[in-house]
C-alpha distance (Angstrom), angle and dihedral (degrees) to the residues before:
residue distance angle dihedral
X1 . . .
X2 3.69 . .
X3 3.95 141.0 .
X4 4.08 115.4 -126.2
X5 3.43 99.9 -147.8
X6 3.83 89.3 172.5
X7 4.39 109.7 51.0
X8 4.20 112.2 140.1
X9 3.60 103.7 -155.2
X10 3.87 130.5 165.8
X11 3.97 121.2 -140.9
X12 4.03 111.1 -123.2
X13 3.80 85.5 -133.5
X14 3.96 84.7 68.9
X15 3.59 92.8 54.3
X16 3.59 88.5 54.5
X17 3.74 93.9 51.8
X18 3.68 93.4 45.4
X19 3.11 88.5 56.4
X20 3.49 100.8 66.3
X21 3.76 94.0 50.0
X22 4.16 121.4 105.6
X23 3.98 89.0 -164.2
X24 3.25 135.1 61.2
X25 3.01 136.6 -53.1
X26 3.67 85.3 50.1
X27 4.02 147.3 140.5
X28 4.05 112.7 -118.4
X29 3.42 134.0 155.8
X30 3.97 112.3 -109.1
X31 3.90 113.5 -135.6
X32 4.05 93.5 -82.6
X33 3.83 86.9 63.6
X34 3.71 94.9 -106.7
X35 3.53 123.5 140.6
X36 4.19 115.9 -106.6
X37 3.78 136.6 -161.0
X38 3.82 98.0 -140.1
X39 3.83 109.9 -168.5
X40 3.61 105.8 156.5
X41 3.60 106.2 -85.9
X42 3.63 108.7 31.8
X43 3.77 138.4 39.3
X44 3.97 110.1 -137.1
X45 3.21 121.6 -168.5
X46 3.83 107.0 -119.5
X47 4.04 97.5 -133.2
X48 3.84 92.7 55.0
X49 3.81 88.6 69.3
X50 3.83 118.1 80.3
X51 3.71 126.2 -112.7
X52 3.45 118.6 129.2
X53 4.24 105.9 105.9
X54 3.54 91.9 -168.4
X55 3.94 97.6 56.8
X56 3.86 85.2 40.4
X57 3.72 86.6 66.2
X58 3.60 99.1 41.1
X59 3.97 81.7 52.0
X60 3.74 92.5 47.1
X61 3.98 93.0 44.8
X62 4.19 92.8 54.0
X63 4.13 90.2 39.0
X64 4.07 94.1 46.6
X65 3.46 95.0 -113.9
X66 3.84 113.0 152.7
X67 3.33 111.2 179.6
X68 4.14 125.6 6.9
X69 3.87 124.0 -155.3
X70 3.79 109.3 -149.1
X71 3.38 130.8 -138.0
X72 3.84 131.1 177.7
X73 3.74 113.3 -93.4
X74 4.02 126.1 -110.0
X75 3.38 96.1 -110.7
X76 3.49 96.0 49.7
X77 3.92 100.2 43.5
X78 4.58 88.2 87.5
X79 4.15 75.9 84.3
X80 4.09 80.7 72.3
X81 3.49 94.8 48.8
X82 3.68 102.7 58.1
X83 3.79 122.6 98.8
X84 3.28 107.3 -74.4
X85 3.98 109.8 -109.4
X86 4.22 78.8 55.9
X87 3.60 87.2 43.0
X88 3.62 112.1 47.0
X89 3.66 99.5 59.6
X90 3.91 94.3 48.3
X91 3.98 85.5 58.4
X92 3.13 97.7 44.4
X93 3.97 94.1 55.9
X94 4.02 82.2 45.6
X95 3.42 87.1 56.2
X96 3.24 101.7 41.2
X97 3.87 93.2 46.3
X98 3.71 90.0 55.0
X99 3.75 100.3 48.7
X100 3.99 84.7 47.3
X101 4.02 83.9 58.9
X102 3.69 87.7 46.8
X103 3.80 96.1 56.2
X104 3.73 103.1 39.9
X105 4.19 85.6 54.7
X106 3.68 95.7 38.1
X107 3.97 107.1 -158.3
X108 3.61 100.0 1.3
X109 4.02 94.5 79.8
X110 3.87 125.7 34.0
X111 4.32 119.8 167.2
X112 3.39 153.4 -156.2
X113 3.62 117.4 -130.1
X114 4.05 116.6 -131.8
X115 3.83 117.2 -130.8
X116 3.73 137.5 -144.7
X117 3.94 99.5 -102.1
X118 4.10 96.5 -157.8
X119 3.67 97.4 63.7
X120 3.81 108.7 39.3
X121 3.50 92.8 -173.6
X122 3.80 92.5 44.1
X123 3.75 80.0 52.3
X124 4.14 99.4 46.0
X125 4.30 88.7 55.0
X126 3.88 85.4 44.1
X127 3.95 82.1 53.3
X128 3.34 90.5 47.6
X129 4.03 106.8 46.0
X130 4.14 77.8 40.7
X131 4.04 94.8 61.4
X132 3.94 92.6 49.0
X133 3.82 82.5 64.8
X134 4.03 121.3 93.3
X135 3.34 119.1 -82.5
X136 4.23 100.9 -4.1
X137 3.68 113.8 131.5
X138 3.85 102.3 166.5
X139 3.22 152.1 -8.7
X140 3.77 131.1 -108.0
X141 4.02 121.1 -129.3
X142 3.82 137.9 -173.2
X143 3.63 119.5 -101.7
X144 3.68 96.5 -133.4
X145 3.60 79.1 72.3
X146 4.01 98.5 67.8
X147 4.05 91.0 28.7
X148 3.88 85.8 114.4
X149 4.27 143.1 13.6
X150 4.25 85.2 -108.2
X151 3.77 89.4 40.4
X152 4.35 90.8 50.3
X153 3.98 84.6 38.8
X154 4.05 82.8 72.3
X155 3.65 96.6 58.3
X156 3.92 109.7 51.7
X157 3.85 92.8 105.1
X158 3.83 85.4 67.8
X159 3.64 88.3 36.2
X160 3.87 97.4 54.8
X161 4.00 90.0 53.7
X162 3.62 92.0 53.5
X163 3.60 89.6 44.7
X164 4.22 82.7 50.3
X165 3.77 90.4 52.0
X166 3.55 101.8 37.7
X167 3.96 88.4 -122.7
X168 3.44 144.0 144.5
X169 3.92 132.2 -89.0
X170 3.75 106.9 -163.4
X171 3.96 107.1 -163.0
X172 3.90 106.4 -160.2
X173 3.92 123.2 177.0
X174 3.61 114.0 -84.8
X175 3.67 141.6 89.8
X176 3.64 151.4 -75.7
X177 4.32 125.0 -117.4
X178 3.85 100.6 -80.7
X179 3.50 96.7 23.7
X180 3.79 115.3 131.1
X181 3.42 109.0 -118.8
X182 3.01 148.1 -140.1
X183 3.89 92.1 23.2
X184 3.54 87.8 -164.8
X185 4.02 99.4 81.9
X186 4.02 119.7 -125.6
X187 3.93 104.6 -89.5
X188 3.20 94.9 16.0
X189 4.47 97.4 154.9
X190 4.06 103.9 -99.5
X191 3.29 97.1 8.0
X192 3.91 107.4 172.7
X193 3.78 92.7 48.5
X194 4.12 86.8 50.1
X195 3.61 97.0 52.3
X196 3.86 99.2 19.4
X197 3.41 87.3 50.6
X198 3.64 128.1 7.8
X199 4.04 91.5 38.8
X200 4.11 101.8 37.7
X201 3.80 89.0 52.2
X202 3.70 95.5 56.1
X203 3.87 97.4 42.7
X204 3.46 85.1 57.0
X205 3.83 93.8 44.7
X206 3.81 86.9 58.7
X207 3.84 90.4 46.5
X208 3.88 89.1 59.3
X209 3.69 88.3 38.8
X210 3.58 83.2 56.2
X211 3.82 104.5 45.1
X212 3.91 95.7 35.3
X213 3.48 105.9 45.3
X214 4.02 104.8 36.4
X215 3.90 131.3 58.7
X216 3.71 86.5 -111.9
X217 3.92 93.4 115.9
X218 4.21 97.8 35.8
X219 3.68 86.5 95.5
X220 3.77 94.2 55.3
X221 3.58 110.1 55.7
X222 3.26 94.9 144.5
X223 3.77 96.5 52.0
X224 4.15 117.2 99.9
X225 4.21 101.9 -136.0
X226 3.96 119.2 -165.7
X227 3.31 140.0 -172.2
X228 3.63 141.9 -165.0
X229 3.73 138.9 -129.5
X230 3.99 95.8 13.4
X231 3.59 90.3 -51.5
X232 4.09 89.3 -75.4
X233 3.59 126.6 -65.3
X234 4.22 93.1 -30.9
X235 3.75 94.6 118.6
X236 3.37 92.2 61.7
X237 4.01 104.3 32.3
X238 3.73 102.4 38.1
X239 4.11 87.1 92.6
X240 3.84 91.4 58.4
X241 4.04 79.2 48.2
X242 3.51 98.3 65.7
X243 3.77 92.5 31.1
X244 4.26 84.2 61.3
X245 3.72 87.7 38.3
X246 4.00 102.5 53.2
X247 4.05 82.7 37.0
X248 3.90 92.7 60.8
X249 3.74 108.2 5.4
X250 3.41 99.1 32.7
X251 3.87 89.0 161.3
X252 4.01 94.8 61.9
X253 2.84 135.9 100.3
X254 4.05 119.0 -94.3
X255 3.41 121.5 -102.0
X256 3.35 99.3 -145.8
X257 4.26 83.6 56.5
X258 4.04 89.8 54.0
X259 3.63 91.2 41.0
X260 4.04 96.7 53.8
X261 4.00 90.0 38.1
X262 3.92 91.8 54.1
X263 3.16 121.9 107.5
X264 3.76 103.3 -144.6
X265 3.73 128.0 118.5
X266 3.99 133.5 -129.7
X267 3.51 134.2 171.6
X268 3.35 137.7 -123.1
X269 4.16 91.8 -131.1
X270 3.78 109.4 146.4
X271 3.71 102.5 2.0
X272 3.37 142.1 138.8
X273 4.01 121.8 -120.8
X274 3.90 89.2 -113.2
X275 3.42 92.6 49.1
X276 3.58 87.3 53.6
X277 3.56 91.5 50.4
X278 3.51 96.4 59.7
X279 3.77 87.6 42.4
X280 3.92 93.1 62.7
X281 4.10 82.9 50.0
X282 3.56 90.6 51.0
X283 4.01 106.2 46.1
X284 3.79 103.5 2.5
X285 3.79 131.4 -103.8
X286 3.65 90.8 -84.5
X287 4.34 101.2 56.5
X288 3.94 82.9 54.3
X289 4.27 123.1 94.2
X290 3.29 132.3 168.7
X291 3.60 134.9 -108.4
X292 3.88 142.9 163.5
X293 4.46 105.4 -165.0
X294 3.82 83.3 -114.2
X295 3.43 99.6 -72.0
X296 3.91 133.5 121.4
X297 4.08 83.7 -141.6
X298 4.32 79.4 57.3
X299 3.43 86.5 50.5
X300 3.66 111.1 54.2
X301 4.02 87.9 38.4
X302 3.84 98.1 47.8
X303 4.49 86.2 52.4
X304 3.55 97.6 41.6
X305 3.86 86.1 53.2
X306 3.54 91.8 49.2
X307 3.96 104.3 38.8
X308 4.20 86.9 48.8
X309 4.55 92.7 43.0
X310 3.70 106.3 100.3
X311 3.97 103.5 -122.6
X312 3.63 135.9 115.4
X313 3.68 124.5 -59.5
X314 3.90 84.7 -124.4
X315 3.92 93.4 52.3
X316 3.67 93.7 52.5
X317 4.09 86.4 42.6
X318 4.27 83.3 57.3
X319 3.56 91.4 44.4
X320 3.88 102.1 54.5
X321 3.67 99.7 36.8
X322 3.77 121.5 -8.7
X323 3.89 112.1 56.7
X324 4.42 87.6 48.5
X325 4.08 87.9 46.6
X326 4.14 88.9 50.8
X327 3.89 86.4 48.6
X328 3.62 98.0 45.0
X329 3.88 114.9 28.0
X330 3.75 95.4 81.9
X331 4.24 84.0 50.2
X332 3.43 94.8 47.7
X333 4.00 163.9 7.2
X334 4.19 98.3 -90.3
X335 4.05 117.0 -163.7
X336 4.11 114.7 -109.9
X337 3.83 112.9 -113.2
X338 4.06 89.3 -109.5
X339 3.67 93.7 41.8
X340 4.16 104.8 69.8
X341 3.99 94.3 69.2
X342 3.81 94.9 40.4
């Protein structure tokens, strides 16, 4: 059985509110009569976003999946975004809604709250009324928000209360309030694979840049980091790294030495097994968890990379089940390996 350290979900309680909302980000109905996420910038349609916990566990039972930490879904996240007297309600029925979820399946669900982004220390006391809730461990932030030192600088209010808790800041690609976005321009030619791709992986190159290779996290030892999708393109750039480093600072440190002594998460979400591979080399089998984005799809992908990447039986053991249960079983209630099916 594994640990998805990596599942977007959206609470049904947000839908509700959503709904009730004549700006965006909003739920309409288009001109077909069919319901619409409206954030802004794109029109989703409202079934393709997951909500049902009941199916979810079906979907985790057949996949192997024993317990599932939750995290609000892209989409959904423009609720953070908002100024924050619109804001801070919205997460807190997110949070709320997911913490419900986490209660009424004790074990099989654990979350991470979401925040409202324009006031960061509106956001850390949200983070901390949010983490005396059942079953929350985290919270989730944008990457924009680690893309640089001065950018991280911003976000030690929310870093100090994880440090507090001992919990876990999961940094997933997206942006900040203000930030343009996307920064891959509307019919721009292959779009998805451009900003999917091409720009998630280096945002979250620049994150790991970020939290690896400054003293950003020394104040935070305490604090549980994570990152998604191997942490970027690191595994395979961090040569050309230290060939740039001992061609102009030849009396730095390596970064492929700060990169393996960090101790930041990523997961393996979305990857393939050689990519994988060189992500054991990079950060060791035990800084590596998996996850899947919530999706059977995620699922299937995220094992078949794994079963087919040539490491140890005992790193691929850490990676689907051990490294997640030492970061979360002091956080929360985590579901037995016989218990999911029953």
């Amino acid at each position: 059985m594994a640990i998805d350290m990596h599942a977007h979900w959206r609470p049904p309680e947000l839908i509700d509110a959503l709904r009730s909302r004549t700006t965006a980000p909003k739920i309409e109905k288009n001109s077909e009569g069919v319901e619409i996420l409206n954030d802004g910038r794109w029109n989703l349609p409202l079934d393709e976003a997951f909500d049902n916990a009941e199916q979810r566990l079906a979907e985790m039972d057949e996949l192997g999946i024993s317990t599932a930490v939750l995290s609000i879904v892209g989409a959904f996240t423009w609720i953070e975004r908002l100024p924050v007297e619109q804001s801070l309600p919205l997460v807190r029925i997110c949070n709320d809604g997911i913490s419900a979820i986490c209660q009424k399946y004790e074990g099989r669900f654990a979350g991470y709250a979401a925040l409202p982004e324009a006031d960061i220390d509106a956001a850390a006391k949200e983070f901390e009324r949010a983490l005396a809730l059942p079953g929350m461990v985290g919270a989730q932030v944008p990457g924009n928000a680690f893309t640089t030192l001065a950018d991280a600088e911003k976000m030690r209010p929310v870093l100090e209360v994880a440090n507090r808790h001992k919990a876990i800041v999961f940094i997933h690609f997206g942006p900040r309030p203000g930030d343009v976005w996307p920064r891959v321009p509307k019919g721009t030619d292959n779009m998805r694979r451009r900003m999917g791709t091409l720009d998630m992986q280096a945002n979250l190159s620049a994150n790991m840049v970020t939290l690896c290779m400054t003293d950003i996290l020394d104040a935070y030892p305490d604090a549980m980091i994570q990152s998604h999708n191997l942490g970027g393109n690191i595994p395979y750039e961090v040569e050309r790294m230290d060939h740039r480093c001992l061609l102009d600072t030849p009396d730095e440190e390596l970064p492929s030495i700060r990169f393996a002594r960090s101790p930041v998460y990523v997961d393996c979400n979305s990857l393939g097994a050689r990519a994988i591979e060189a992500g054991v080399a990079t950060y060791g089998e035990d800084r590596i968890v998996f996850g899947t984005d919530g999706s059977a799809f995620g699922c299937n992908w995220t094992t078949k990379a794994l079963n087919e990447a040539r490491i140890s039986e005992e790193a691929r053991r850490k990676i689907l089940h051990q490294n997640a249960a030492n970061m979360l079983s002091h956080l929360a209630p985590l579901a037995q390996f016989g218990q999911a099916a029953e």
